[in-house]
N, C-alpha and C positions, 0 to 999 in steps of 0.2 A: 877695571872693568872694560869691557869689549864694547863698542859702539857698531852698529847696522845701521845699516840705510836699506828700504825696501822701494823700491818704484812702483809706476805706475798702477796703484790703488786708487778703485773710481772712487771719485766726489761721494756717490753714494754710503759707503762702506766705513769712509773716514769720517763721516757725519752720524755714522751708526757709534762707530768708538769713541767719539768725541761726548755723543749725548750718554754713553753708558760713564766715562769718565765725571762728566760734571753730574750726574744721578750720586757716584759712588763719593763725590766731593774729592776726586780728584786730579792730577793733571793727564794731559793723556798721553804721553810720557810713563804715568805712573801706571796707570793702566794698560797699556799694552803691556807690560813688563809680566805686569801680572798673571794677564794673560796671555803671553806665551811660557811662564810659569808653570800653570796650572796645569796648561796642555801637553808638557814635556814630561810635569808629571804622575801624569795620570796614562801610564803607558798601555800598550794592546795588552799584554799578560795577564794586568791588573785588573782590567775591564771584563776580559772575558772569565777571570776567575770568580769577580763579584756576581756577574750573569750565573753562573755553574752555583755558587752558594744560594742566590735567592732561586732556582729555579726546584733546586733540592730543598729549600725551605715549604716551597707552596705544594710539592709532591707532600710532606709530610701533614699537611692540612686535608681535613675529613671534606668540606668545599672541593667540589671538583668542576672544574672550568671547560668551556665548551672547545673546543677545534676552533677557532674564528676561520678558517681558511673554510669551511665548512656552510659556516652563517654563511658566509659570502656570494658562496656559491647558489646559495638556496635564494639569496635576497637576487642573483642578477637573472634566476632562471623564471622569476614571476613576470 
């Protein structure tokens, strides 16, 4: 296996992966791996096909959903 080194990650960020790490009970080591995992495979293609699938699921539901771009406009014109 390949080893990385990444630099200058604020304090902030590496205190976020460190507390998701000890949450999950594990190192964070172990955790980042994972998640950069997850991330590599969960590609653009896949994403916007799952989007095209449920978008086509909720057109086939008798529920018809409003415009929210619409709401929006109506809630900043009061």
């Amino acid at each position: 296996m390949a080893n990385v080194l990444i630099r200058n990650i604020s304090e902030e960020v590496l205190d976020r992966f460190k507390n998701m790490a000890k949450s999950h009970g594990r190192s964070l080591q172990q955790e980042l791996r994972i998640v950069l995992e997850k991330t590599v495979d969960q590609s653009s293609p896949d994403i916007f096909q799952k989007a095209s699938d449920l978008r086509r699921k909720l057109r086939k539901k008798t529920i018809r959903f409003t415009d929210s771009a619409r709401l929006l406009r109506k809630d900043r014109a009061r």
